[in-house]
N, C-alpha and C positions, 0 to 999 in steps of 0.2 A: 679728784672729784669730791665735790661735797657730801659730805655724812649724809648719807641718804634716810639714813634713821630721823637724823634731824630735819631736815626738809620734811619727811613724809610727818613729822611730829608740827611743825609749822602750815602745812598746809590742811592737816586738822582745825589746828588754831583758827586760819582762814575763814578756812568752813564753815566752824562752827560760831565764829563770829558774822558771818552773813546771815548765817540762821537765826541766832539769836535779834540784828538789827531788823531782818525782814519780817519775821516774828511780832516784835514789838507793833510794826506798821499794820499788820493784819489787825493782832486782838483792840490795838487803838482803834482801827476804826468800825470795827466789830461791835466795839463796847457802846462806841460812839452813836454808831445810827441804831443801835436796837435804842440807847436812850432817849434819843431824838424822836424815836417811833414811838417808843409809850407816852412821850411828854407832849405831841399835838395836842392841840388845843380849840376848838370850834370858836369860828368868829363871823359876825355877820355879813364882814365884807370879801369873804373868801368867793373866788371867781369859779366857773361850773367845773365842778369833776375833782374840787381839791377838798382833800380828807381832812385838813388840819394845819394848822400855823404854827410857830413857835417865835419869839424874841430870842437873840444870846447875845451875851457881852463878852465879850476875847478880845485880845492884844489891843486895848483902846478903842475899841469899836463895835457896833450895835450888829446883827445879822438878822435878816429876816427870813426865815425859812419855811416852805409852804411843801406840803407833800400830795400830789397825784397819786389815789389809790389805783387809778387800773395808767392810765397816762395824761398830758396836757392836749390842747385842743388840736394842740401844731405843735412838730418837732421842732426843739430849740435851736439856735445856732451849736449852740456851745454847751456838749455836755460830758461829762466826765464819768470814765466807767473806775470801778474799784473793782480789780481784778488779780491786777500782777504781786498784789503783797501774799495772796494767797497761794500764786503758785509760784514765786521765788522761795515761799517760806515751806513748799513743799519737797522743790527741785534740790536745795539746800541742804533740806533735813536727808533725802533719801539720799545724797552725795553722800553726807558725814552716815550715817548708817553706814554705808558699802563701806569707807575709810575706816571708820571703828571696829565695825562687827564683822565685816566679809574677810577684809583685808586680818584685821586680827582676832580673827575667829578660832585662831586656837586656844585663844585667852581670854576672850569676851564672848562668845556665841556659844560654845556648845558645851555643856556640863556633862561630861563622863561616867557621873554619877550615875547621870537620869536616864542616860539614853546610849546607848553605842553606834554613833554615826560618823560618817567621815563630814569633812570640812563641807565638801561641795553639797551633800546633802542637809547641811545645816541649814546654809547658803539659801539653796533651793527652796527648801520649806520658806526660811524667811521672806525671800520675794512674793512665792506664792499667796503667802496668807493673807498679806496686805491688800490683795485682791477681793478675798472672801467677803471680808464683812462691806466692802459696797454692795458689792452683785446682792447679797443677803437684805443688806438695808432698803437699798433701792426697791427689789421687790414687794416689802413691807408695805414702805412709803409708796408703793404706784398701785396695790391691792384697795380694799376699801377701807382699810386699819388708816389711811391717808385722813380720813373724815371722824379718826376719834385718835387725837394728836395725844392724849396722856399716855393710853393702852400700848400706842406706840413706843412711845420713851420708855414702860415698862419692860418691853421686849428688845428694845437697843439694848438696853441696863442688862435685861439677863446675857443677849448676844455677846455683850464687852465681859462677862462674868467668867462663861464659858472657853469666851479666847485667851482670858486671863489665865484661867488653869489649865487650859492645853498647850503655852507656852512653856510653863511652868515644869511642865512633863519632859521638855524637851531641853532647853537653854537656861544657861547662868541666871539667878537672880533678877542679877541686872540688867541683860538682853529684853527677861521675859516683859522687866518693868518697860522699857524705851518700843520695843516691841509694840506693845501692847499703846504706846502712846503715839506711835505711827501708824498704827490698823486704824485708831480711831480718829489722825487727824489725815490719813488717806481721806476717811467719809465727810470729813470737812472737805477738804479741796475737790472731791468729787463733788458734792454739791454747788458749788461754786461753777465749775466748769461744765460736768454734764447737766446741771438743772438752773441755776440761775442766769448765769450767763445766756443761755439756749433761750429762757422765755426771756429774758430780758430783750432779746434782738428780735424776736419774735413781733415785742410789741413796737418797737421802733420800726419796724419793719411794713407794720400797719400802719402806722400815724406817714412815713416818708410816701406811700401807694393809698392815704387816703383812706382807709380802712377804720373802721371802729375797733378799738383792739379788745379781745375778751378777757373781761376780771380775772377767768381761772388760773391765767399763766404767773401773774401776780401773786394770788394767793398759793402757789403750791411753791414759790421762790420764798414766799413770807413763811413758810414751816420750817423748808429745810433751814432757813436762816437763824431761825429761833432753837432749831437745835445745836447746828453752829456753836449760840451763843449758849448755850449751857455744857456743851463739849469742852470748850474751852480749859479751863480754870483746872479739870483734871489732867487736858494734854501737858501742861505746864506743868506740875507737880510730876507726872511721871518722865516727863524730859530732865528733873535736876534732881530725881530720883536717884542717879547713877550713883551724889557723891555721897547719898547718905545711905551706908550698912544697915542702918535700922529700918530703914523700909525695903530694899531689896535683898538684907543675905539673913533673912530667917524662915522660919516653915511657914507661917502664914502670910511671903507677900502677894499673892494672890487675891486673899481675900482685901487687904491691905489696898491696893488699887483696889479694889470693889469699893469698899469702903467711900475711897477718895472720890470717886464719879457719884456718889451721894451727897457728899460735902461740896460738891461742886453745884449740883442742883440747890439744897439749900440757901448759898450763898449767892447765885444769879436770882433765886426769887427773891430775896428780901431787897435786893435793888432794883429789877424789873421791878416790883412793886411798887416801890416808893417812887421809880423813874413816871409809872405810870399815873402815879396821884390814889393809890389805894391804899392807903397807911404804912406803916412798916410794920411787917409781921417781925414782930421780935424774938418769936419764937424760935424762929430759923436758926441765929446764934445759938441756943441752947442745945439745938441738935444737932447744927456744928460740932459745938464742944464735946457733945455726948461720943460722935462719933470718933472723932480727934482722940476723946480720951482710949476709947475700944482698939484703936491703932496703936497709941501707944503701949497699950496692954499685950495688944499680939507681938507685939517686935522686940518684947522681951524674950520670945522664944527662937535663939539663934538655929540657923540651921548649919551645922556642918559634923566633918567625919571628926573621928578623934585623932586624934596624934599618930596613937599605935596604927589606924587602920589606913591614912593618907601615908603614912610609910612602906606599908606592906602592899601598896596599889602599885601596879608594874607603871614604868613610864612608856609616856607616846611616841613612837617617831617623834614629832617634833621637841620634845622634853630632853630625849636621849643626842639629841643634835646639839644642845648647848652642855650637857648633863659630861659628855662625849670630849669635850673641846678642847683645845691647853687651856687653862689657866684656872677649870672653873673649881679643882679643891681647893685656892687659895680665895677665887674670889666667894665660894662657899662658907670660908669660915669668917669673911671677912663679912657680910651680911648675917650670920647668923651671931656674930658678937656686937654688931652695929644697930640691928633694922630688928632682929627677930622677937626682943623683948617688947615691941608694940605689936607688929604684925606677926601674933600668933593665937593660936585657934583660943586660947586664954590666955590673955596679956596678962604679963605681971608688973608693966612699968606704972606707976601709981600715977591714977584718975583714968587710964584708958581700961575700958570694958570689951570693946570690939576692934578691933583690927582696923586702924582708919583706910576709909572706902572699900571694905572686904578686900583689903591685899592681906594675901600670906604667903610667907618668907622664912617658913620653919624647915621641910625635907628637900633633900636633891631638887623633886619633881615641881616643888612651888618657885624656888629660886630658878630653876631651867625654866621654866614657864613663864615668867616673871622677867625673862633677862634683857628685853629690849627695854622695859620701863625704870629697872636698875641703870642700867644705860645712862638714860636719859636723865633720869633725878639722881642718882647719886655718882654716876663717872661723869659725866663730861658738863655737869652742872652740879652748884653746890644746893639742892633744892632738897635733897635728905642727908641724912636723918635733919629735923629742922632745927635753921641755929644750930645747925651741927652739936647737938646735945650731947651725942654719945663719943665725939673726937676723930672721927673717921681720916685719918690723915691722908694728904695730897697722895703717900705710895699708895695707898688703899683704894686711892678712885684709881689713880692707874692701872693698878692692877683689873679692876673690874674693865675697865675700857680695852686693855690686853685681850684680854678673855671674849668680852664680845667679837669684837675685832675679827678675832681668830677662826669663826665660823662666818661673820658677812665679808 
């Protein structure tokens, strides 16, 4: 049978390449019609009910685009919904979620430290909360906070604050980061599907029966959308959050994604703006940077145990299963004279500061914990230590491959 470690490592790959391409399709056209939308333009020969015109030039050719603020007189023959990039980019993301964090939740989901829980209740929690902050937002958005759109965003901001450090309490670093980047692009794709979509057919729905369709379903689609569009740019930074330790494996990354969903607002204003013809606040960069700099400040402050006390920590069931197995005091020493002068809680290989991706590969319980990913980069692939720096010989992957072997 094929190495099923490898398979389940390739259909990650899979995964998370359908995410990342459906991804793209979403925030392009995201990016695309919020620009479109601020850059109308009034003309005299615009026909009854149209908000605005634009000119574009692409691929050799002129476009002329006209936008119906509530809808056109008559349904068109031919008209195109933008739907599915948002929920392939959702369906996608919660797959590779379940493959990363569920499936290897003894390694990625739940931190020991923080919390004493089993697998399934890690699990559990993670599904559920992904839930909360729509049901929370939505109410927001359908109360009368609907009719003062800043106050709002005010109170999303704190909502993503607080989800931020109640992950935190609970899962790795870097769950809490990914986590946290899925609660809030759940409230994207829920907007899409339970509010835009819904008035969007609402109003087609009048124009195909004849009906005069009402403004308001337009306008409560044009909110949620323009949150959307400032969501964005943070979902993204905490999706590639995973590979960098300085944002996820120290004590303040919490605030750290806080931080980042402000630099994300900064950064959609000062293009909304200019998309819309009202100058370019230049300011915004400044506070960017300000903020940028404050992050790089907190992430100087690593979080973890000391040597002596990640020693003196009993191992898990699952740790004591590979800890347990034939081969693993050879392939123990073989990793800790190979891999463990970068990946340890104080590197001493010169120019590394942190642990690259917060692996550590110092006592029994990180290497036990660690043994599928050993597996895969250094036995049965030449992918560590890199350029094989430290000489790791062909017996030496063997050996590790023996060892794993020996428990799957």
């Amino acid at each position: 049978m094929y190495d099923f470690a490898a398979f389940w490592d390739w259909a990650a790959f899979a995964v998370r390449w359908l995410h990342v391409i459906t991804a793209m399709a979403w925030i392009g056209s995201s990016f695309y019609f919020i620009a479109l939308d601020l850059g109308l333009r009034k003309a005299p020969d615009l026909p009854p009910g149209a908000h605005g015109e634009e000119w574009q030039v692409h691929g050799g050719g002129f476009y002329h685009i006209r936008k119906y603020l509530v809808a056109p007189a008559e349904m068109p023959d031919h008209l195109i919904w933008f739907k599915w990039e948002s929920y392939t980019t959702w369906l996608s993301g919660a797959a590779l979620l379940m493959i990363v964090y569920w499936v290897g939740g003894e390694l990625y989901l739940i931190d020991a430290n923080k919390a004493d829980l089993a697998l399934w209740q890690g699990i559990a929690i993670s599904a559920a909360s992904l839930t909360i902050g729509w049901l929370i937002y939505d109410f927001l958005c359908k109360s009368g906070l609907g009719e003062r759109p800043t106050l709002l965003m005010v109170l999303l901001f704190v909502l993503l604050v607080i989800m931020g450090w109640g992950y935190n309490q609970i899962f790795t670093g870097r769950a809490m980061m990914l986590h946290l980047g899925a609660f809030t692009a759940t409230i994207m794709t829920a907007n899409v599907f339970f509010i835009i979509m819904p008035n969007q057919r609402i109003v087609v729905d009048d124009l195909k029966n004849g009906r005069t369709p009402d403004p308001k379903y337009g306008k409560i689609a044009k909110l949620r959308s323009t949150h959307n569009n400032y969501l964005t740019l943070p979902v993204v930074f905490l999706m590639l959050s995973n590979h960098y330790p300085l944002a996820f494996a120290t004590e303040y990354n919490w605030i750290i994604a806080s931080l980042v969903f402000l630099m994300g607002v900064t950064i959609r204003h000062y293009f909304n703006s200019m998309h819309a013809g009202n100058g370019k606040p230049n300011w915004t960069w400044m506070v960017t940077a300000l903020l940028f700099i404050a992050i790089i400040w907190l992430s100087t402050a690593p979080m973890h145990q000391t040597l002596e006390e990640a020693e003196a920590k009993p191992l898990t069931p699952y740790e004591q299963k590979y800890a347990e197995a034939d081969g693993f005091e050879e392939a123990h020493e073989i990793v800790l004279g190979r891999c463990s002068m970068c990946h340890a809680r104080e590197p001493f290989w010169d120019g590394i500061l942190w642990a690259p991706k917060g692996v550590l590969l110092e006592t029994e319980a990180d290497i036990a914990r660690n043994a599928q990913a050993i597996y895969l980069q250094a036995g049965i692939t030449h992918a560590m230590p890199p350029a094989n720096i430290t000489y790791m010989e062909d017996e030496d992957r063997m050996a590790i491959v023996t060892w794993f072997n020996s428990v799957n």
